[in-house]
N, C-alpha and C positions, 0 to 999 in steps of 0.2 A: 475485783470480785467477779468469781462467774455469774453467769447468768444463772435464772433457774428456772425448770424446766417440769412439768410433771405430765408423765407420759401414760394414759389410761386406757388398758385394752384387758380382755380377759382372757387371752389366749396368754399363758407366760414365755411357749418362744417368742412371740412380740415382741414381749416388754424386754425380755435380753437385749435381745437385737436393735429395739428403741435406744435400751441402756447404750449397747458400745459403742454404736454409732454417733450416738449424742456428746455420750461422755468425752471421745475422741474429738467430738468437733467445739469440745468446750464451754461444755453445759454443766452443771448441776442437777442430776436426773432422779426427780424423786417418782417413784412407781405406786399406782392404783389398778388393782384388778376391775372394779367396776364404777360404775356414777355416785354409788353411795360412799366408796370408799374415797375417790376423789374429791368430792363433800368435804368428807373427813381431813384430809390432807388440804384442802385447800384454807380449811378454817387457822390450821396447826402452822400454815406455810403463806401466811397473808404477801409473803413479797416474790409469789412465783410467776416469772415474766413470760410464759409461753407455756399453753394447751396444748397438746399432744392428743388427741381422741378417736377410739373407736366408735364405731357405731351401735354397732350391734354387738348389747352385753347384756347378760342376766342383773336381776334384780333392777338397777336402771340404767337405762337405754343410754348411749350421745347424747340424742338426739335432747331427750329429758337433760341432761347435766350441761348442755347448749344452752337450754330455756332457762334455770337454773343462774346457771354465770351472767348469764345477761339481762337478766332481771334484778342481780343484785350489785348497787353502786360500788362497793369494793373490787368485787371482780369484774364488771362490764367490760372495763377498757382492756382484760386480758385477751393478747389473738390468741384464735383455736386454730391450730388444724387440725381436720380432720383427716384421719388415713382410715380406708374402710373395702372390704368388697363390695358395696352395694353401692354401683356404679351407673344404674339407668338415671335418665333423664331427671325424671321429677327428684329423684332422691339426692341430685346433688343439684338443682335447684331450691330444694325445700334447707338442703345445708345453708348455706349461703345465704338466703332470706333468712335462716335461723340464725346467721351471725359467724359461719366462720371465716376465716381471711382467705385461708387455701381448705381445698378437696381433693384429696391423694389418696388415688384409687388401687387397692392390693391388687397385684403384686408391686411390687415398684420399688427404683434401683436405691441406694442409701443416697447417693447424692442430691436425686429429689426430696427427699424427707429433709438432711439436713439445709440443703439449699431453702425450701420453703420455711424451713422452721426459721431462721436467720434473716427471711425476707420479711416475715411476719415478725417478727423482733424487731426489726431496724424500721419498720413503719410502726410501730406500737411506740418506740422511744422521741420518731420524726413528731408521733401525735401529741407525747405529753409536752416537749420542747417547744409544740406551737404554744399549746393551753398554758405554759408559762407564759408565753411572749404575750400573749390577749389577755393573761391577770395584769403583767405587768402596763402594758396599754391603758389598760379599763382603769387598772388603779390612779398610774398620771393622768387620764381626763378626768376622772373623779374626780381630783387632787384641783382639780381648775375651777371647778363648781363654776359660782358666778359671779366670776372675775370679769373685771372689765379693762377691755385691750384700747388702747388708744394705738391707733399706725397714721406716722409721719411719712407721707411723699415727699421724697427729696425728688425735687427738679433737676437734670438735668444743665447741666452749662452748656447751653449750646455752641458748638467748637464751627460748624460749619454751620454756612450760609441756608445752606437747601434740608436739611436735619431739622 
């Protein structure tokens, strides 16, 4: 199964160019013109494995559909990137504190979008693989409550004199 992918910018040359580049590197690319509409798609599409995001869009912002996703437990553990011209200091500072994985600055070549977007993938699946491994952890100590261990010292046969 592809991955899936939903790609939010308000500019529609973007979202093409999101599309073929995506599509080609083997994604499932579902398209939102803005934060509201992304909302929307993300309710209809609970199992999309990677943010694609613009910044700067009418009606609501990234930055708002950032705050959004990571404020709500179904979507939290989804990575964002975001791809954006607004590229000074604080504003991709203020990303990143706001939760994306990567910050890809317009203009920028397809191999960075797709490379990031895959690097952001493959840490989002590294992170659900650990949270398996720490349920299944937590669940065997659980599982031990308050059991009581008796441990036998076996002695040694001493073979040598000086040992």
């Amino acid at each position: 199964m592809k991955p899936k992918l939903l790609a939010v910018d308000d500019e529609e040359f973007n979202l093409d160019i999101m599309r073929r580049h995506l599509t080609k590197a083997g994604f499932d690319v579902i398209l939102a013109e803005d934060g509201l509409a992304a909302l929307e798609k993300l309710e209809e599409n609970l199992d999309i494995d990677v943010i694609v995001l613009d910044r700067m869009m009418p009606r609501m912002d990234g930055m708002e559909l950032l705050e959004r996703v990571k404020s709500d437990p179904r979507f939290q553990d989804i990575p964002v990137v975001m791809q954006t011209a607004a590229a000074m200091t604080e504003q991709v500072l203020q990303g990143v504190k706001g939760g994306v994985h990567y910050y890809l600055t317009k203009p920028y070549k397809s191999v960075l979008l797709v490379g990031m977007v895959k690097a952001a993938l493959e840490g989002a699946q590294n992170k659900k693989k650990m949270k398996e491994e720490i349920k299944k952890a937590n669940s065997c100590l659980a599982s031990c409550g308050n059991r009581v261990f008796n441990f036998v010292r076996l002695m040694r046969q001493r073979l040598w004199p000086f040992t």
